[in-house]
N, C-alpha and C positions, 0 to 999 in steps of 0.2 A: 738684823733684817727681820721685819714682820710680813703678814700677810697683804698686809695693804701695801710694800716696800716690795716684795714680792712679785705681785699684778704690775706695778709701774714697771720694774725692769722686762717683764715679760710684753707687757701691751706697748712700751715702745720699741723691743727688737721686732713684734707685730707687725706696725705700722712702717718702720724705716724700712721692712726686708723685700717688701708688697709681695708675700707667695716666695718669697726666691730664699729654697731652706740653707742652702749654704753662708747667703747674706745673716740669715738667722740667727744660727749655730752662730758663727763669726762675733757677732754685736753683745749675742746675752756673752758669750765670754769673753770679750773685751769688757764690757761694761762690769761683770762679776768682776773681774780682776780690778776695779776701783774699790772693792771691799776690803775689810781685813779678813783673815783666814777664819775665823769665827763667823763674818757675815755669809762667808761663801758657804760653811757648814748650814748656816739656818737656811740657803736656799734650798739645798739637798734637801732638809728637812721636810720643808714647807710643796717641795716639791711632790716625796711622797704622797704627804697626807694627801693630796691634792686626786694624785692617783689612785689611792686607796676610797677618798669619797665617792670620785669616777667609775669606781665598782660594781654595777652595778645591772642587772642582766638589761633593762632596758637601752643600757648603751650599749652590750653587746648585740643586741637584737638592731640597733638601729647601727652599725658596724656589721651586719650580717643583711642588709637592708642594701649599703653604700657600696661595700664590695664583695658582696657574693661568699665571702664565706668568711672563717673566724677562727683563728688558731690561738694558743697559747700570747706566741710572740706579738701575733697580730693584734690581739685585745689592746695589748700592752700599749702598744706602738703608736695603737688607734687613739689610745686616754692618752698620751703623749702629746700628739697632732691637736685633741679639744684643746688640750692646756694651752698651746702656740696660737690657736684659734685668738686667746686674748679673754680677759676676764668676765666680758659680758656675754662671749657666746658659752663658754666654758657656766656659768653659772645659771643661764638659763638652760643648756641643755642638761644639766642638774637637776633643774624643776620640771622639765617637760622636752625628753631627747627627741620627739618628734618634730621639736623648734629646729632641727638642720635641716629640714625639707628646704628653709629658708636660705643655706648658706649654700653655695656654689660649689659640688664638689663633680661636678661633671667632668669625665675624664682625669680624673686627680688619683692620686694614692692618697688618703686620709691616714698616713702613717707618718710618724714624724720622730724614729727612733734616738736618732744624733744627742736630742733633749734628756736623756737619761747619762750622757757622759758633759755636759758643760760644766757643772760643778768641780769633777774631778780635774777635766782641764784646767780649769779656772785656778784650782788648789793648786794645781803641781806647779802653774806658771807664777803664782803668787810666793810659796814656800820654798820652790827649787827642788821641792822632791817628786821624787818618779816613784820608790819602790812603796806602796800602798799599807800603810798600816791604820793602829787603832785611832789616828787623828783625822783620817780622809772621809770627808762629807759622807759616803753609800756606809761606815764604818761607825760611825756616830749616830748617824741617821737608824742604823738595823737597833745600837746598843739603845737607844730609845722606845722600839718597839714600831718602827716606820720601815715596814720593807713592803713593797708592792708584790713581792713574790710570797708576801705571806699565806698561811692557811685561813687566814680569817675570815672569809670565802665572800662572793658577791653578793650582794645584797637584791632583796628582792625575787620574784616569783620567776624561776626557769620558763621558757617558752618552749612551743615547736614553730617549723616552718607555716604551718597550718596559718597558726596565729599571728604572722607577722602582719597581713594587712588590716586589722581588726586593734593590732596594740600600739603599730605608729601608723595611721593610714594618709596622712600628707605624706611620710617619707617612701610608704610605701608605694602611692601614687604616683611620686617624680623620677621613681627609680625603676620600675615594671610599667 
């Protein structure tokens, strides 16, 4: 699987699920399980990196914008939900996170945790195994140097509250 192999499986579990995360979760691991156990590892992979690009303080500022505050898990959860978002909102809120002004998250949780376990589903249902070792996608993925919980810290300039409507101020417009 590559990254463009990647975005297809992600942008049609998108469109088939319309907002509905359990439909979601469901589809990319159904569809993962058409891969071989190798394909399933590269989505782990690719998944990371994805998260670790998403790193970056202006998405937590604009995640501290959408629901009011911002934890560890939350970050996490939050760069989770862009990626479900689908590859075009996911990439432009990359170039410019004040582009979610534009997407609907009224009344929404903008977290979308489920997406950090489809892989391994997908693996155990493909392989038949349950007990987690050195071959399981989050295991392959860390031995490559792709962990999202890494120390390799976010990128870009820390804020304070102060500055939130002055650094995304569409987002911060439709939200206060």
């Amino acid at each position: 699987m590559n990254k463009e192999e990647f975005w297809r499986v992600i942008d049609f579990a998108h469109q088939q699920a319309k907002g509905n995360e359990q439909v979601f979760e469901s589809l990319l691991i159904k569809n993962l399980g058409q891969y071989s156990p190798e394909g399933i590892v590269e989505f782990e992979c690719l998944l990371e990196q994805q998260l670790l690009d998403a790193d970056d303080f202006k998405i937590m500022a604009a995640q501290k914008i959408i629901e009011g505050s911002v934890t560890d898990d939350s970050y996490l959860y939050f760069r989770c939900w862009l990626i479900s978002q689908g590859k075009s909102v996911f990439e432009e809120v990359l170039r410019n996170p004040d582009s979610l002004a534009s997407i609907d998250t009224e009344g929404a949780i903008a977290e979308f945790e489920p997406l950090l376990y489809v892989a391994t589903q997908a693996y155990e249902n493909k392989t038949g195994k349950k007990e987690e070792d050195a071959s399981f996608p989050r295991s392959v993925a860390s031995a490559r140097g792709l962990n999202y919980d890494s120390a390799a810290g976010t990128k870009g300039e820390d804020w304070t509250e102060e500055q939130l409507p002055t650094l995304l101020p569409k987002l911060w417009a439709k939200h206060n």
